[in-house]
C-alpha positions in Angstrom: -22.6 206.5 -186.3 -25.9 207.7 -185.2 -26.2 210.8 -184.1 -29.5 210.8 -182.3 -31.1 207.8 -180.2 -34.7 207.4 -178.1 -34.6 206.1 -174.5 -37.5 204.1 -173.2 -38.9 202.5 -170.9 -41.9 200.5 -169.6 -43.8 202.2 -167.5 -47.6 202.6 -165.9 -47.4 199.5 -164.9 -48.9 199.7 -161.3 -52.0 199.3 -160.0 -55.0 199.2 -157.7 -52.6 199.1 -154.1 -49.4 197.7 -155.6 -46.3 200.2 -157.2 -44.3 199.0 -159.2 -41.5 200.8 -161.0 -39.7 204.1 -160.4 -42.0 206.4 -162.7 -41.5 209.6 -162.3 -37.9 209.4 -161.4 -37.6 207.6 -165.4 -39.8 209.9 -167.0 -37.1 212.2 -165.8 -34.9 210.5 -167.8 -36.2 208.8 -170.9 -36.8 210.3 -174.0 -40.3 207.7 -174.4 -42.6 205.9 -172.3 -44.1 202.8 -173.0 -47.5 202.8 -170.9 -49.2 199.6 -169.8 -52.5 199.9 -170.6 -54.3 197.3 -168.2 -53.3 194.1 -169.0 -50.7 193.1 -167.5 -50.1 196.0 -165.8 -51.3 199.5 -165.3 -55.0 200.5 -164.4 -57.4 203.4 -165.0 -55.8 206.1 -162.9 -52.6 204.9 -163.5 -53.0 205.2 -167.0 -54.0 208.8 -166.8 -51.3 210.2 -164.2 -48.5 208.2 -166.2 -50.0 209.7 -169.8 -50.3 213.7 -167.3 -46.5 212.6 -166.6 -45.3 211.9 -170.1 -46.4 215.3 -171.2 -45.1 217.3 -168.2 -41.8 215.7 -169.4 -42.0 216.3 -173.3 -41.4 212.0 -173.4 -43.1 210.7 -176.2 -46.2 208.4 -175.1 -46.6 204.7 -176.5 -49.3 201.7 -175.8 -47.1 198.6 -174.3 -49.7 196.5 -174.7 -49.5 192.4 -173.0 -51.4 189.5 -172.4 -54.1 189.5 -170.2 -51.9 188.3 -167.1 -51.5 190.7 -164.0 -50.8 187.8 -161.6 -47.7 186.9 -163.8 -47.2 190.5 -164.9 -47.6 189.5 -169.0 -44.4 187.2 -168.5 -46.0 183.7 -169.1 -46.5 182.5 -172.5 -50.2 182.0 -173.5 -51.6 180.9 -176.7 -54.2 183.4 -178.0 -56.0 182.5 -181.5 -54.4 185.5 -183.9 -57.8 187.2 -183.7 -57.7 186.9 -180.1 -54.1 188.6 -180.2 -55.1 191.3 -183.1 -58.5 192.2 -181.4 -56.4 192.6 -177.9 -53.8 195.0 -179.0 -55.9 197.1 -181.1 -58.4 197.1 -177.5 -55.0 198.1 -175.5 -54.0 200.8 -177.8 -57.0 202.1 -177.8 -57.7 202.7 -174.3 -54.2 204.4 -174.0 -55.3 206.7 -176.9 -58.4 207.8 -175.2 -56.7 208.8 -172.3 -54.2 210.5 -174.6 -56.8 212.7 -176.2 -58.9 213.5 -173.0 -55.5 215.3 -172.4 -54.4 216.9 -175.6 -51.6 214.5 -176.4 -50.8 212.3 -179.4 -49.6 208.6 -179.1 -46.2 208.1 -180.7 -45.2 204.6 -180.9 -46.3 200.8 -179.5 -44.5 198.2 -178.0 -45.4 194.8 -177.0 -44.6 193.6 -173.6 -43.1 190.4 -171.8 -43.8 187.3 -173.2 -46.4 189.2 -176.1 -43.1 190.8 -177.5 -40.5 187.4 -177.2 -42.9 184.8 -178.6 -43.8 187.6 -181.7 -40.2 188.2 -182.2 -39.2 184.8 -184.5 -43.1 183.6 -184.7 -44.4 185.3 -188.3 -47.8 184.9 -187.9 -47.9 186.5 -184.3 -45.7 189.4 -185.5 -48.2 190.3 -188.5 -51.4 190.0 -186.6 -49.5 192.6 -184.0 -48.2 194.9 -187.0 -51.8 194.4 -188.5 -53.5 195.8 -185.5 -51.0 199.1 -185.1 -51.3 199.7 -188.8 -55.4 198.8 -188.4 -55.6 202.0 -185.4 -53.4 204.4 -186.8 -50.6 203.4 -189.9 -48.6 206.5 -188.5 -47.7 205.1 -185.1 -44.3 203.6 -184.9 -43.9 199.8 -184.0 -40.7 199.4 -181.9 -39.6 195.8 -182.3 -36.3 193.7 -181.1 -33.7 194.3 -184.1 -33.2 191.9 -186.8 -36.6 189.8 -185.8 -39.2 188.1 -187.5 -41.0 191.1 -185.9 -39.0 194.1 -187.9 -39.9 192.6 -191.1 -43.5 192.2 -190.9 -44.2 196.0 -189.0 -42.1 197.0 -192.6 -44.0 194.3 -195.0 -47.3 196.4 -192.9 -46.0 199.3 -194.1 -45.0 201.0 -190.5 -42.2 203.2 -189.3 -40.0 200.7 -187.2 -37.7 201.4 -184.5 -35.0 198.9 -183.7 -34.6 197.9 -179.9 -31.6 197.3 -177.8 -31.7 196.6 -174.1 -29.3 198.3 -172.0 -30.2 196.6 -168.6 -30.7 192.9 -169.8 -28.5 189.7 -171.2 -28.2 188.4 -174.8 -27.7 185.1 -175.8 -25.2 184.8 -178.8 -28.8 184.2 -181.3 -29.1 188.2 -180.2 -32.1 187.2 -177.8 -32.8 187.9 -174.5 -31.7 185.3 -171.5 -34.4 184.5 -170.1 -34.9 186.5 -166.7 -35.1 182.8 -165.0 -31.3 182.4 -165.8 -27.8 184.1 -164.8 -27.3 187.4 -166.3 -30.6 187.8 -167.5 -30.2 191.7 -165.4 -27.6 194.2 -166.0 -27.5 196.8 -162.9 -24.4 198.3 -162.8 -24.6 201.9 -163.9 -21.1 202.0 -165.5 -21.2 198.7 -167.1 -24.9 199.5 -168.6 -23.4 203.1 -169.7 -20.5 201.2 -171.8 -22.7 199.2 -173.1 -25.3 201.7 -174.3 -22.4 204.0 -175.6 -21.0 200.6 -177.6 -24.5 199.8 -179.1 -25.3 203.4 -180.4 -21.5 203.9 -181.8 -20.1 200.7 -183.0 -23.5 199.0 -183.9 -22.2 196.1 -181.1 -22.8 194.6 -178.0 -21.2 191.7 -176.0 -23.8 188.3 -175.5 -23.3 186.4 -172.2 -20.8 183.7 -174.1 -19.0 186.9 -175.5 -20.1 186.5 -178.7 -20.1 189.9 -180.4 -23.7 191.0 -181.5 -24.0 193.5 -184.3 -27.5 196.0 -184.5 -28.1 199.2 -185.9 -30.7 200.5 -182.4 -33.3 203.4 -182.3 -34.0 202.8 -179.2 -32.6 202.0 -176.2 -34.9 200.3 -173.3 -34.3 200.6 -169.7 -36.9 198.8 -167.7 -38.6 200.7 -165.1 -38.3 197.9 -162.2 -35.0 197.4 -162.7 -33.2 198.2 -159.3 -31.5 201.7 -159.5 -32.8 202.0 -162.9 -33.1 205.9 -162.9 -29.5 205.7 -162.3 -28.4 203.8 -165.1 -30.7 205.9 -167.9 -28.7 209.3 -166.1 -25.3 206.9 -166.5 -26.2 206.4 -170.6 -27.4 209.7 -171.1 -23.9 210.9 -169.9 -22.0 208.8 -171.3 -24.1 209.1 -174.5 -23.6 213.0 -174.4 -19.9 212.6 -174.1 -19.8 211.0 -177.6 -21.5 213.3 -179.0 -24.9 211.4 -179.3 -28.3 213.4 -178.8 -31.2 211.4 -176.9 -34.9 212.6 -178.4 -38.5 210.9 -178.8 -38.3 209.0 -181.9 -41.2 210.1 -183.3 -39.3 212.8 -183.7 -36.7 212.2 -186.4 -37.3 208.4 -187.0 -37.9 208.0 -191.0 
């Protein structure tokens, strides 16, 4: 049983006149922050108060970079030629990383967002131009990917730390994907039921798909999404319930091998 786990959870993702996301309520919570870096989400000033944020919290501070989609929030598919996809992640990560180091912090980790990180997940060519481009900006920045993907094995083939996802607020089918958020019990917003279900994943390496089939994973990470209603209230439900069986919640850059 593990005995330490990362919380995460997307974040930075308004901007211009629209907020989206409970922010700094999260960043209360969470143990890392994955920051939109103006693609689908997130802008200039957002970018810098959510990376101020992260360090004012001691949350570790990752790119979440997505396809160039604000008006469907990086959640429609779209077909980018691999350079096109390499090219755009390594742009994403790097302007994250500048605002970063205009502020004395480090980036930990990156995570792809919306429909980026599902069409990577079982597509191999996808996942290694994504794992090319982290590895291509910095080989020492973790690559957080959905357990037991296509994606996992080509951020290892690339020679990168990996950390293992689970969701805490979001539906599995019984192939141990996501349900799509266009279908029933795609969200998860009960704070005891999410809190079982975290505590389940981290201990017994399970968790329960929407049919009941019984999915097995060995997470390093936990994500709670920001815009999840009452999200900060599920991550403080986890946490507890994650501190009662004796499980400590840190960044994984931290102790991830």
């Amino acid at each position: 049983m593990p005995r330490t786990i990362d919380l995460n959870s997307d974040l930075g993702e308004s901007f211009g006149a629209y907020t989206i996301g409970a922010d700094e309520a999260m960043m209360a919570e969470i143990t890392s922050a994955n920051v939109a870096c103006g693609f689908h989400g997130g802008d200039p000033l957002v970018m810098e108060a959510t990376v101020r944020l992260a360090r004012e919290h001691g949350v570790g501070i990752g790119a979440h970079p997505g396809f160039p989609d604000l008006m469907g929030f990086g959640r429609r598919e779209m077909r980018l030629s691999l350079a096109e996809l390499r090219t755009s992640i390594v742009y994403q990560i790097g302007a994250l990383w500048a605002f970063a180091r205009a502020q004395g912090a480090a980036l930990q980790h990156v995570k792809g967002h919306g429909a980026l990180y599902n069409m990577a997940v079982d597509d191999e060519p996808q996942s290694r131009a994504i794992a090319e481009a982290v590895r291509s900006v910095d080989p020492n920045l973790v690559l957080v990917v959905l357990h037991g993907t296509t994606m996992e094995r080509a951020g290892r083939e690339a020679g990168l730390r990996v950390a293992r996802e689970a969701f805490a607020d979001r539906g599995y089918t019984a192939a141990g994907r996501l349900v799509s958020r266009a279908q029933a019990g795609a969200l998860i917003t009960d704070p005891d039921a999410v809190a079982r279900r975290v505590v389940r994943m981290v201990t017994e390496g399970v968790v329960a798909a929407v049919d009941g089939t019984e999915i097995h994973m060995t997470p390093d990470t936990i994500c709670f999404h920001g815009d999840t209603p009452g999200a900060p209230a599920l991550v403080r439900a986890a946490r507890e319930g994650l501190r009662r069986a004796g499980v400590e919640a840190a960044p994984m850059g931290q102790w991830l091998k």
